[in-house]
Structure formats: structure tokens, C-alpha cells
N, C-alpha and C positions, 0 to 999 in steps of 0.2 A: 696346589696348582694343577692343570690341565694335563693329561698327558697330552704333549706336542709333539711332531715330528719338527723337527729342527733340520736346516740345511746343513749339508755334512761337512762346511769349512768351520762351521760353530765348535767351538769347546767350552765345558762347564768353569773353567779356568779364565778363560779371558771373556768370556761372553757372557757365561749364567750366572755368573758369580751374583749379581744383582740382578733385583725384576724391579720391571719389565726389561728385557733386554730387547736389543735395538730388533726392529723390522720381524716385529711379533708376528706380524700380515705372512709371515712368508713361512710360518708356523702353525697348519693347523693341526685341529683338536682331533684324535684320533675317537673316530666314535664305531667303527670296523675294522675286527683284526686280519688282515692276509690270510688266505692260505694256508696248509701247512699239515706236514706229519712226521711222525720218526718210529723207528723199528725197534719193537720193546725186546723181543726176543728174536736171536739170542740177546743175553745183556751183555753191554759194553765191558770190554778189557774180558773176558771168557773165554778158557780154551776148550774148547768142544773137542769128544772122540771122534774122530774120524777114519776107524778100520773096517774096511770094508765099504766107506761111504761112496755114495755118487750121487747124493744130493743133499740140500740142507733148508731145514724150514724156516721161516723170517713170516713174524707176527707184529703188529702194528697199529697204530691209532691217527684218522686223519680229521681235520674239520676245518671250516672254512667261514668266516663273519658273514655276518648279515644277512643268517638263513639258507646262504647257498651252499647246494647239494654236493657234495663229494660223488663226481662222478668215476674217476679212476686215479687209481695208486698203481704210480711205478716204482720196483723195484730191482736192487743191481747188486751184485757181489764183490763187483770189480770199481768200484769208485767213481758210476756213473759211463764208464765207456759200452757196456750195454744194459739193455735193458728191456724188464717183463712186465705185465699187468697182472696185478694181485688178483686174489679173488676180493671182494667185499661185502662186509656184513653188518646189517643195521637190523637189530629187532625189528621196532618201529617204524610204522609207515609216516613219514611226515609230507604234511603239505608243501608243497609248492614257496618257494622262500620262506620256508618254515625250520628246515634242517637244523637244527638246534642243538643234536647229540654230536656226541662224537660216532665216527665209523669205524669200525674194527676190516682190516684186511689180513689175509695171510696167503702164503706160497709157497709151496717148495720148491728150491729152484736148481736143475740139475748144474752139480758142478762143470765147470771150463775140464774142457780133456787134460790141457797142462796140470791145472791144478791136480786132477785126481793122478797122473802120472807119476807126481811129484809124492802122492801120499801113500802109492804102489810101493815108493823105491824107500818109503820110510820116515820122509822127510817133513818136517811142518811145514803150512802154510797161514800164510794170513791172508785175510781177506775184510776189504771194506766195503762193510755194509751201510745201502742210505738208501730212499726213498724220496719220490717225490709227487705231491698229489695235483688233481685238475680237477676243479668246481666247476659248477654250473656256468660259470660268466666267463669260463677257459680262461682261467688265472691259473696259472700253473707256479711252485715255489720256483726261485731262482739258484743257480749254483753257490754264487758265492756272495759273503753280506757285504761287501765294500760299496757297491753300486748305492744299498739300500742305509748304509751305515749312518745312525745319528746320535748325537752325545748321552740321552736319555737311551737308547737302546730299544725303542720301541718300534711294536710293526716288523724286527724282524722274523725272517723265515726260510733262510736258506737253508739245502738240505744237511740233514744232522746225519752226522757219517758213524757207525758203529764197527770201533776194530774187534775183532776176536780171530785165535788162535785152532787152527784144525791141527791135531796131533792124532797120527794113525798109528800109537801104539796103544790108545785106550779107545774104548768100544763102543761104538756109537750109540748114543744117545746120553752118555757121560756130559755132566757140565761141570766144569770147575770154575766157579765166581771169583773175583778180585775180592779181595781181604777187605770188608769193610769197614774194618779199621782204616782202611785208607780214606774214607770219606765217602764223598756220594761217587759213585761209578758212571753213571751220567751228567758228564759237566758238557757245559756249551762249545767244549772244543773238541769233542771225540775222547776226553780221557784224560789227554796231554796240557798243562799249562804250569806258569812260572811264577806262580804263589798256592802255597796251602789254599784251599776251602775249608769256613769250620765245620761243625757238627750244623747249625743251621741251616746250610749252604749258601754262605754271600763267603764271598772272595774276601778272602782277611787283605787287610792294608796295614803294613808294619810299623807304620806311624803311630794309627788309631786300631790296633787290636788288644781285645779284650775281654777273648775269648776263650776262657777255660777249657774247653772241648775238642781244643786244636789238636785234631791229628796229624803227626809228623811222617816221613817216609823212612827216617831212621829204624824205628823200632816200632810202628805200626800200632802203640799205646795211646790211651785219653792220657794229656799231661794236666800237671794241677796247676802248671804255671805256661801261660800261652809262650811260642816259640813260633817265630815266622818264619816260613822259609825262604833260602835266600835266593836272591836275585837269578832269575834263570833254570835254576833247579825245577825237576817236574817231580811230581809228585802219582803220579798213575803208575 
């Protein structure tokens, strides 16, 4: 089948369960993807040294369908209430609705006076980190995916928010990574949600899992016999 975008009262339950389902017309065929970028480094769930710090670097990848240009990447430390323009870097010169790679950005962005006050007196901080880019056709991503929400999941692109941990007792430039035993550290919620991922990365379903690879949050081992987790529990 097509990837469709489907109107957002649709669910795959009452609606999709059969094809064609009603008022297909009102469903088209996605043949250009949005917009969009997310901040690779630091990685998600990471607590960074932060003694002596007053600023922190944030690295990234952005691209945008149908050829058009990634003209600026913003980025925030604070969950979007402010915000910087990246630098941006593409080897490659491309043509004019041409842009077909991806664009590398990156920044250092000095820390909030609070925060580093807070890291003077000793104290950890977090911070969320997200980005958001502008193409050529000033399509910018959107905050949040409810606007854009469709049963199939397609086209979206709101921005991908990265938590990590500043602690000023270790030394900057220290990273300490989430246990990847826990699974993949970039999931589509920031880290946080209320079922296992397997080793593949698709969201196990406790009905139909079948997944040997299941990592658990209990004891952070591959088990030989899949274990879903339960209802609500996170896993990050």
C-alpha cells in the first residue's frame, strides 16, 4: 500500500482495518518528506562533565524533501524558549532544488547564567536539547506532532528534544552514555516511554512479542525468553 497521510480522527482499528477504507480522496500519497533535524551530540540520556563549564557544544544533521535547501538550523538548550542559529555544513555544492544530502550543523552554545550558577554551587543540571530547521520554501519543523498526527505515522517532524545531564563534579569534556543494554537511546519520545523497544528498534507489543533480544530495565541483560514491560513503566 501507499504511504498516505490519513486525517487525524482515522485509526488503524476502526478505519484501516480493511482497504480501501472510506474517503481515500482525503488521503494523499506522500511523495515529499517535511522538513526536519535532531541533535546527534551530545547523545540522548548522557551525562556530560560540566566543571568549569560555560558552554556546551550541540552537533547535528538537517534535510528537507523535494531538493530543498536547508537554509538555517536553530538551536535551544532550554526546550525551545530560546534560541540560536547553528553554524551549517555541507561539502557539496548542489544545485538549486537539488539538495539531496543531508546538512551537518553545529554550535556551542553558552550556558544560561542560572544554569552555570547552579553548576558553581555544585549542583547538576538538565537540560533540553532540540533543534529546529528552515528550508528554502520557509517550511520550518513544528513544536509539537498532535497538529500533524496520522495513524500510519507518516510526514512527521516535530522537533526531537535531547535530555542529558551536566554534572560539575567530572571534567569537562567527560561523557558518560546510557547502558546500551538499555536499548536504542534515541527513541521518538526523548528517551522516555511505556513499553520496552527490542534490539531492532520497533516498539514491542505484549500481545504479539517475539522478540528474543528484549532488553529489560530490571537488570539491563539480552533475555533468552522475551519479557514485556509493563503498562506505564519507562524504560530510559
Amino acid at each position: 500500500k501507499s504511504y498516505r497521510g490519513f486525517a487525524p480522527n482515522l485509526t488503524f482499528e476502526k478505519d484501516l482495518a480493511e482497504w480501501p477504507p472510506a474517503r481515500l480522496d482525503q488521503a494523499p500519497i506522500i511523495h515529499e518528506q517535511p522538513v526536519t533535524s535532531f541533535v546527534c551530540n551530545p547523545p540522548q540520556n548522557a551525562v556530560l562533565g560540566a566543571k568549569n563549564a560555560s558552554s556546551i557544544e550541540l552537533k547535528g544533521v538537517a534535510w528537507s524533501g523535494g531538493g530543498r535547501k536547508i537554509e538555517r538550523v536553530d538551536v535551544s538548550v532550554d526546550g525551545g524558549k530560546n534560541w540560536q542559529a547553528a553554524e551549517l555544513f555541507k561539502p557539496i555544492d548542489q544545485r538549486y532544488n537539488h539538495h539531496w544530502a543531508w546538512t551537518q550543523f553545529t554550535l556551542t552554545v553558552p550556558l544560561p547564567e542560572d544554569v552555570q550558577e547552579k553548576l558553581n554551587k555544585g549542583e547538576k543540571v538538565e537540560l533540553d536539547i532540540t533543534s529546529k530547521a528552515l528550508d528554502s520554501g520557509f517550511n520550518v519543523q513544528p513544536e509539537r506532532m498532535a497538529p500533524y498526527w496520522n495513524a500510519r505515522g507518516v510526514a512527521i517532524n516535530h522537533w526531537y528534544h535531547v535530555k542529558v545531564s551536566l554534572d560539575p563534579s567530572k571534567n569537562k569534556g567527560e561523557i558518560e552514555r546510557p547502558n546500551l543494554a538499555q536499548g536504542y537511546t534515541n527513541t521518538p519520545t526523548g528517551g522516555k516511554y511505556d513499553r520496552a523497544w527490542g534490539y531492532g528498534g520497533w516498539k514491542l507489543d505484549p500481545e504479539h512479542n517475539n522478540d528474543p533480544l528484549l532488553y529489560t530495565k530490571q537488570d539491563h541483560k539480552v533475555k533468552n525468553e522475551p519479557i514485556p514491560a509493563k503498562k506505564g513503566e519507562e524504560c530510559a
